[in-house]
N, C-alpha and C positions, 0 to 999 in steps of 0.2 A: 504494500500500500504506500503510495507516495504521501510526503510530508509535504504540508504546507508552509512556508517562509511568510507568512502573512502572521501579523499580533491576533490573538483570540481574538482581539474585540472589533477585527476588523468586517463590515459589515458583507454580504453578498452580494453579486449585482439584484438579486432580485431585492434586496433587502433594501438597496440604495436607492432604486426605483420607485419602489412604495415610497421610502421616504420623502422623496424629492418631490411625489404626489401630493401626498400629504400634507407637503411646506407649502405647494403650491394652491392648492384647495383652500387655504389657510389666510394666505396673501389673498388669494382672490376674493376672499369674505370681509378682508378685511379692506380691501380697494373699493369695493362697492358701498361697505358701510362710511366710507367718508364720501359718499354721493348725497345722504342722507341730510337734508337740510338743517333739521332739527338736530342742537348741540344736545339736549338731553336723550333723544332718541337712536342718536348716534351713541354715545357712552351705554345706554342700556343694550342695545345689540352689539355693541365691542363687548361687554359682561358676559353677556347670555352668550358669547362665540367663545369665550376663552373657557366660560364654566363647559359647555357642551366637550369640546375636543378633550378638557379634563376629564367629564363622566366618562367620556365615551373610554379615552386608555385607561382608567380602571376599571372599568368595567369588562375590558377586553383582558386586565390581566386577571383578576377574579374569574372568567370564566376559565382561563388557560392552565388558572392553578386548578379548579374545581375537573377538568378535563385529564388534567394530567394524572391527580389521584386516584380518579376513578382507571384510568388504564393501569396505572400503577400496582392498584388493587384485583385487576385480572389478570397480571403478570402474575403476584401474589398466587392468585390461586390456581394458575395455571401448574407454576413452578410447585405447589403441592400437591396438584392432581399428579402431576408425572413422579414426585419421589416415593407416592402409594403402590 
């Protein structure tokens, strides 16, 4: 198996991609809300965009954790059906 020369933390291309998405989608919400005439209307959707993209990646890591334990736990009971 070939090694990789790249740092752990370095990301994938696919992984750079989403993200570059991501930044983008992000900008763009946030370019449109300065079309918004209204200064308080403008700050409460700059609020409501920052809290959303927040819920939203915990809530994507919560489920990731919730996913990952539960295959976790049928590795678990796999690897005990085979040592029966």
């Amino acid at each position: 198996m070939a090694t990789s020369h790249l740092p752990p933390a370095t990301r994938t291309l696919k992984q750079f991609i989403r993200r570059q998405q991501v930044l983008l989608l992000y900008r763009r919400i946030f370019q449109t809300i300065q079309q918004v005439p209204n200064d308080s209307d403008r700050k409460y959707l700059k609020d409501w965009a920052r809290e959303e993209f927040k819920r939203i990646q915990e809530d994507t890591i919560r489920m990731m954790i919730t996913q990952g334990n539960m295959q976790l736990k049928e590795l678990e009971k796999t690897l005990a059906l085979a040592k029966s």
